[in-house]
SEVOPA-354014 format. One record per atom (N, C-alpha, C): residue in one letter; chain; atom name; x, y, z. Coordinates in pm, whole numbers. Each point is the difference from the previous one (the first is absolute). Layout:
% SEVOPA-354014
ATOM   baza   mivex   vodo     east    north       up
ATOM      A       A     CA        X        Y        Z
...
% end
This chain:
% SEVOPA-354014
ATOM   baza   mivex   vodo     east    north       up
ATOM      X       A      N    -4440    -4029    -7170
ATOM      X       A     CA      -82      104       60
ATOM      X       A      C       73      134        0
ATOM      X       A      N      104       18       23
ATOM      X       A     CA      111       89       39
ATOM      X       A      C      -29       37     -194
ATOM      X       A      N       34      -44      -85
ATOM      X       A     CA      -15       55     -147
ATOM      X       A      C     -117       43      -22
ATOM      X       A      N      -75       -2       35
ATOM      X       A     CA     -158       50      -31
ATOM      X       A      C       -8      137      106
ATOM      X       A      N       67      -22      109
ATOM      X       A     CA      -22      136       88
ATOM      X       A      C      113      141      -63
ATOM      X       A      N       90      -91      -50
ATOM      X       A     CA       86      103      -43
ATOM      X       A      C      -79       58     -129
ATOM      X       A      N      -58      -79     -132
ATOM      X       A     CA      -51       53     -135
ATOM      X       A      C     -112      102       95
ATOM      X       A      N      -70       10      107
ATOM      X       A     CA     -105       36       25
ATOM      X       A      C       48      138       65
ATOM      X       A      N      101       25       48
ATOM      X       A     CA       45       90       99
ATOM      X       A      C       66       75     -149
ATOM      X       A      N       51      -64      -88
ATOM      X       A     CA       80       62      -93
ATOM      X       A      C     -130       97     -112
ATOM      X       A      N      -81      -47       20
ATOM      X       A     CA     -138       59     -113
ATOM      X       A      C      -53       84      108
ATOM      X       A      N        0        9      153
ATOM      X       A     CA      -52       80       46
ATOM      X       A      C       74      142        8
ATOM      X       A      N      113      -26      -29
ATOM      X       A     CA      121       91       13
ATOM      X       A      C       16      100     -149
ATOM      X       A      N      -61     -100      -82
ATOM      X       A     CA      -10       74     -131
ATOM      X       A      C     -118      118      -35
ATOM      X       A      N      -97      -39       72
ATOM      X       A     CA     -185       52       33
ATOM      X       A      C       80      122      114
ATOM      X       A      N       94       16       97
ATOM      X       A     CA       29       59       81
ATOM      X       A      C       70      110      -83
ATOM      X       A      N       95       -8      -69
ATOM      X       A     CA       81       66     -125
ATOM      X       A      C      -31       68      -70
ATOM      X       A      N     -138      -67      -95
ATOM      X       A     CA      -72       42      -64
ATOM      X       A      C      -99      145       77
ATOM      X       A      N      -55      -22       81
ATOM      X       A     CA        6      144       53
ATOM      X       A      C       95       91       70
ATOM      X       A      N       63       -9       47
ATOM      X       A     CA      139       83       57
ATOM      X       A      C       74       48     -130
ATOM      X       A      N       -1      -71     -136
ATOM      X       A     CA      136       53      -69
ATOM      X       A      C      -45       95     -137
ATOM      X       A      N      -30      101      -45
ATOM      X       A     CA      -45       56      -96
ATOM      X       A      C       24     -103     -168
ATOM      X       A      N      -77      -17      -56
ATOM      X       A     CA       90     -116     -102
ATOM      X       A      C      -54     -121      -16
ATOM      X       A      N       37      -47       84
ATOM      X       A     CA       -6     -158       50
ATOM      X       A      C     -151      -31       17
ATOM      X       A      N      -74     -113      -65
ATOM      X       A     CA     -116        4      -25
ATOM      X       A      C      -23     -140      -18
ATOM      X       A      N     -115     -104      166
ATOM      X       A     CA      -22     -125      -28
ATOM      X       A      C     -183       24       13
ATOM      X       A      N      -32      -20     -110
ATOM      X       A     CA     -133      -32       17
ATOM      X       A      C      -95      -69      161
ATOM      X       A      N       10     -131      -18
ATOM      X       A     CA      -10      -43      117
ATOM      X       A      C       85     -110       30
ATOM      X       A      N      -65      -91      118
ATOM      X       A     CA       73     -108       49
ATOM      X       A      C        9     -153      -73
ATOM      X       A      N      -64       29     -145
ATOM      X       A     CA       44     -156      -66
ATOM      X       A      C       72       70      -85
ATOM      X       A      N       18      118      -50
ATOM      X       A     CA      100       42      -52
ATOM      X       A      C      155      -14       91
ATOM      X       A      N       13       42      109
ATOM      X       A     CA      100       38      104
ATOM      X       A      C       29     -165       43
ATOM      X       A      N      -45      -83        7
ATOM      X       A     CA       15     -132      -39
ATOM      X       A      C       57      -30     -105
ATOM      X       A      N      -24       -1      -95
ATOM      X       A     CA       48      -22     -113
ATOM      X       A      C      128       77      -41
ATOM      X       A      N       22      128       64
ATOM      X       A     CA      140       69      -75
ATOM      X       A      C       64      -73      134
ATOM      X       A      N      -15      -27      129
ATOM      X       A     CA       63      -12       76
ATOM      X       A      C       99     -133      -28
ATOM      X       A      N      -81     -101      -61
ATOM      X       A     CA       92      -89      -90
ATOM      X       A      C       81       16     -120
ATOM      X       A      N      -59       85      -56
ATOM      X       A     CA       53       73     -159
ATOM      X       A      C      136       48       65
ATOM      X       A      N        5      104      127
ATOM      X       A     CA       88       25       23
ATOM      X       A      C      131      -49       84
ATOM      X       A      N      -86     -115       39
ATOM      X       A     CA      109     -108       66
ATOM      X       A      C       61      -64     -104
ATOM      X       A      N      -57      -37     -110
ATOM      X       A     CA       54      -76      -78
ATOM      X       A      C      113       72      -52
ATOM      X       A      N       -8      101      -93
ATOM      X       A     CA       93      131      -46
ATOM      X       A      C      139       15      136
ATOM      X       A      N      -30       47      137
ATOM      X       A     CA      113      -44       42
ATOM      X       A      C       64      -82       69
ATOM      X       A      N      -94     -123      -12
ATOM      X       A     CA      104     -136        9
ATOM      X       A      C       52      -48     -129
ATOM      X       A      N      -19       67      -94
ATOM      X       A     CA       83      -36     -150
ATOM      X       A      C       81      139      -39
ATOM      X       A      N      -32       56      -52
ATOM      X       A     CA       93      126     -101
ATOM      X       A      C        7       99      129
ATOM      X       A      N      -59      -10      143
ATOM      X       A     CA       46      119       81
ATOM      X       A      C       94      -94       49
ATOM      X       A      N       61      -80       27
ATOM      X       A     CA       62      -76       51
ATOM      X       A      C      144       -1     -149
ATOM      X       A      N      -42      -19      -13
ATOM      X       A     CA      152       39     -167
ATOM      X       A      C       12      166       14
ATOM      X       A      N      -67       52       -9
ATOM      X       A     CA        9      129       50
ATOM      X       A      C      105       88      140
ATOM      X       A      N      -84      -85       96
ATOM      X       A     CA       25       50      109
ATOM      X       A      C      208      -93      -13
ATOM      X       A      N       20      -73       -3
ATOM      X       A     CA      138      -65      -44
ATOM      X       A      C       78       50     -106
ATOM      X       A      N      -37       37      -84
ATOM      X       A     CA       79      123     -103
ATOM      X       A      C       10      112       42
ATOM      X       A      N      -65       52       66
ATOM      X       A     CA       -9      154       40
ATOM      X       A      C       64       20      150
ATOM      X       A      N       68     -162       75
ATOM      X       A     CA       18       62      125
ATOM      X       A      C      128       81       13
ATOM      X       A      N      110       18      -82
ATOM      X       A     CA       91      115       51
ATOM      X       A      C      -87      138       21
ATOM      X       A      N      -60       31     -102
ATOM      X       A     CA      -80      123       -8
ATOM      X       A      C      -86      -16      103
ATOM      X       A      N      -67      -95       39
ATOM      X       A     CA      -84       18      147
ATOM      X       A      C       92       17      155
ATOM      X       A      N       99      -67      -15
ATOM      X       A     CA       99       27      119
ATOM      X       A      C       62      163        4
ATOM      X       A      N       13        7     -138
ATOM      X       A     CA       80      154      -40
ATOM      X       A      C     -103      138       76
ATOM      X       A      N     -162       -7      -42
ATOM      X       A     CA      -90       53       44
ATOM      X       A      C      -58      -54      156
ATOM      X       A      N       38      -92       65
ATOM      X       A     CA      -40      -60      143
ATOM      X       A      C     -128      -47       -4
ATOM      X       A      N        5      -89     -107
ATOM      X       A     CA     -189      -12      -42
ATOM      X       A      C     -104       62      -56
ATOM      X       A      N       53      107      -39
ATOM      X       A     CA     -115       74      -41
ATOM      X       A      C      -39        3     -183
ATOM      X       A      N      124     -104      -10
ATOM      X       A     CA      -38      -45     -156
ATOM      X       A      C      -89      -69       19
ATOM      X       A      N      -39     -127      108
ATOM      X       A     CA     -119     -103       16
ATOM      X       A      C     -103       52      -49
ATOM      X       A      N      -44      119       27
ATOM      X       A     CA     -112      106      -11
ATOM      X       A      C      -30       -2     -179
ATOM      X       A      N      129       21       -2
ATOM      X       A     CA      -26       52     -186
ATOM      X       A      C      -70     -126      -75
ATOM      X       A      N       99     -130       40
ATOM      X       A     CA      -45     -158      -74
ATOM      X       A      C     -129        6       71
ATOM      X       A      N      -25       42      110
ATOM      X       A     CA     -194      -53       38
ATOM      X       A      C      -84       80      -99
ATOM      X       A      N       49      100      -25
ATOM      X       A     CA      -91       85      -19
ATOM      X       A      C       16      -16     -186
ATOM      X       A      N       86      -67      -27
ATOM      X       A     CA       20      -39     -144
ATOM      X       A      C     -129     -139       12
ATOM      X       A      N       12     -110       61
ATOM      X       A     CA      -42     -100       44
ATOM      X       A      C     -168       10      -60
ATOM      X       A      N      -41      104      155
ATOM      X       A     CA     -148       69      -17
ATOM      X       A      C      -26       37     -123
ATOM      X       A      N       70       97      -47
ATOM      X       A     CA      -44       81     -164
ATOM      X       A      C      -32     -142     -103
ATOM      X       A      N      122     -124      -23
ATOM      X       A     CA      -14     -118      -95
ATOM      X       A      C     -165      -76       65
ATOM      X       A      N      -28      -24      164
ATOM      X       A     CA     -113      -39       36
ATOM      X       A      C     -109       52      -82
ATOM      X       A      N       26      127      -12
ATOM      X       A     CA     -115       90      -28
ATOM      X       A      C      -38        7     -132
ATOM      X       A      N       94      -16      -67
ATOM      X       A     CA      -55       11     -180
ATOM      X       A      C      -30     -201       17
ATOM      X       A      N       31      -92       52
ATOM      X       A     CA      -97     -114      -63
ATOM      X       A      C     -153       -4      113
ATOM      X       A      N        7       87       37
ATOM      X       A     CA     -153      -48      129
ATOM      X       A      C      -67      164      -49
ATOM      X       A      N        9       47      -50
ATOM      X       A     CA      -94      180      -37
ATOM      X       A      C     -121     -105      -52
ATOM      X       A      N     -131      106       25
ATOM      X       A     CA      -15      104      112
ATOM      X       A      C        3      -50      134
ATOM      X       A      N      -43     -102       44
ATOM      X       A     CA       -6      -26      164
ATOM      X       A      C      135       56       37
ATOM      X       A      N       79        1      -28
ATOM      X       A     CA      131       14       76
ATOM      X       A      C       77       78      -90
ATOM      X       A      N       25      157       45
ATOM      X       A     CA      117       82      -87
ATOM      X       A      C       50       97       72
ATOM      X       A      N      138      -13      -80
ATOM      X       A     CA       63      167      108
ATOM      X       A      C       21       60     -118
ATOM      X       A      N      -16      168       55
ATOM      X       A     CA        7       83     -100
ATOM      X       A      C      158       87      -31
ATOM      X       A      N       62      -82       16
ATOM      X       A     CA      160       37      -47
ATOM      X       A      C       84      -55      108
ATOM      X       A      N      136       48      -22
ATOM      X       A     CA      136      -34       92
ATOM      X       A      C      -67       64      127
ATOM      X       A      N      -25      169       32
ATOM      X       A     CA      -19       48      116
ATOM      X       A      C      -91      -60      112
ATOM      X       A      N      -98     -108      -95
ATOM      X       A     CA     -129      -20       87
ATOM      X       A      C       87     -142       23
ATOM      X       A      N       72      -69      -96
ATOM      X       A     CA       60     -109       11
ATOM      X       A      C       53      -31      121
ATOM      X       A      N       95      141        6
ATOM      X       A     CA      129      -27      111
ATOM      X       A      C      -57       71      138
ATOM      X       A      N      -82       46       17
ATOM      X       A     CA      -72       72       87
ATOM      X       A      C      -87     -131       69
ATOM      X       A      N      -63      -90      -92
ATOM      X       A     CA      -89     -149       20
ATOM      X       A      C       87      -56       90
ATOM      X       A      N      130      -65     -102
ATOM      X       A     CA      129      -98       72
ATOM      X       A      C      -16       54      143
ATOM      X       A      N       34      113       37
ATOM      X       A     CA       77       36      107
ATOM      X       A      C     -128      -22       97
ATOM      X       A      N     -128       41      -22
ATOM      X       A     CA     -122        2      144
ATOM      X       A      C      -17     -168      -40
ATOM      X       A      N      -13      -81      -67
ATOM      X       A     CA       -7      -89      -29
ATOM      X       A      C       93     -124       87
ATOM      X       A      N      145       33       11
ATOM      X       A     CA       63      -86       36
ATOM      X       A      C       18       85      205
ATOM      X       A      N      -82      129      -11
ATOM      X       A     CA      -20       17      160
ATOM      X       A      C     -142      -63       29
ATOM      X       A      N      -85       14      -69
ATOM      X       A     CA     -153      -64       21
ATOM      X       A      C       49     -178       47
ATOM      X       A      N       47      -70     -140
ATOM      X       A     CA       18     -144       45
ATOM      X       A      C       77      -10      169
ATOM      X       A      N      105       51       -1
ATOM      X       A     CA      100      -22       67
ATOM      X       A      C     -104       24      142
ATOM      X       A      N      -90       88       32
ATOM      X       A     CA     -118       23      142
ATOM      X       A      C      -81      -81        2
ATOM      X       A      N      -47      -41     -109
ATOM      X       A     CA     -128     -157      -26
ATOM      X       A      C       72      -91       25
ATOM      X       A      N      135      -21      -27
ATOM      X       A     CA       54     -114       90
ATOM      X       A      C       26      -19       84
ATOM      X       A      N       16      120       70
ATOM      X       A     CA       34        4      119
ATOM      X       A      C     -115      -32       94
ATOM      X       A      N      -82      115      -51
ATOM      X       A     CA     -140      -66       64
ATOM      X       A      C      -83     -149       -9
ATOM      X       A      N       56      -51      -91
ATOM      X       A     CA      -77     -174       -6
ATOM      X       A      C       84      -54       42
ATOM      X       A      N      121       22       68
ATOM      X       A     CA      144      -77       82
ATOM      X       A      C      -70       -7      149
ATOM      X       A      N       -8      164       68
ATOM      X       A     CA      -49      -18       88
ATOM      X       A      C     -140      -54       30
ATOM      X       A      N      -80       39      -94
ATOM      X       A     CA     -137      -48       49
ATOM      X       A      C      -20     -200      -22
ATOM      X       A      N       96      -61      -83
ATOM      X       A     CA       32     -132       -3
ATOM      X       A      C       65      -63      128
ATOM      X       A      N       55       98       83
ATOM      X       A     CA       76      -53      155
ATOM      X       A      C      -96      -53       59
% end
């Protein structure tokens, strides 16, 4: 249950993005479904080799390399799921990552508490 609330909170977060971020562009919610796995998959595999090759440079910057690999992450999402799902360069990329990983991080928070 807990995996289905998270894919669901994670596609709502993308539909949330998608308007807030100039760029960043999800059609609708079986699209935002669908990248929301596209994009889980991407970084539980190559963002995850990623994010482990790159961590001196992320410690060196205090995290703010994380940003760059998400926003690399998003851009690879985006060329296999176009049109439902595209960003329109690095700026809209890394601009996405960043409201993206503040959007999730409040939807969880909010389905934590409202689950008490």
């Amino acid at each position: 249950m807990r995996l289905l609330l998270n894919w669901l909170l994670s596609a709502v977060a993308l539909l949330i993005v998608s308007y807030l971020v100039p760029g960043f562009h999800v059609e609708g919610l079986k699209e935002a479904l669908i990248a929301a796995v596209v994009i889980g998959l991407i970084n539980a595999t190559l963002g995850l080799l990623l994010k482990v090759i790159t961590l001196p440079l992320t410690l060196l910057t205090l995290g703010v390399f994380w940003w760059v690999v998400n926003a690399f992450m998003l851009m690879l999402a985006s060329k296999f799921l176009a049109p439902g799902f595209w960003v329109g360069g690095f700026f809209a990329a890394f601009l996405g990552a960043i409201v993206l990983s503040l959007v999730n991080l409040v939807l969880r928070k909010l389905a934590d508490e409202v689950s008490k």
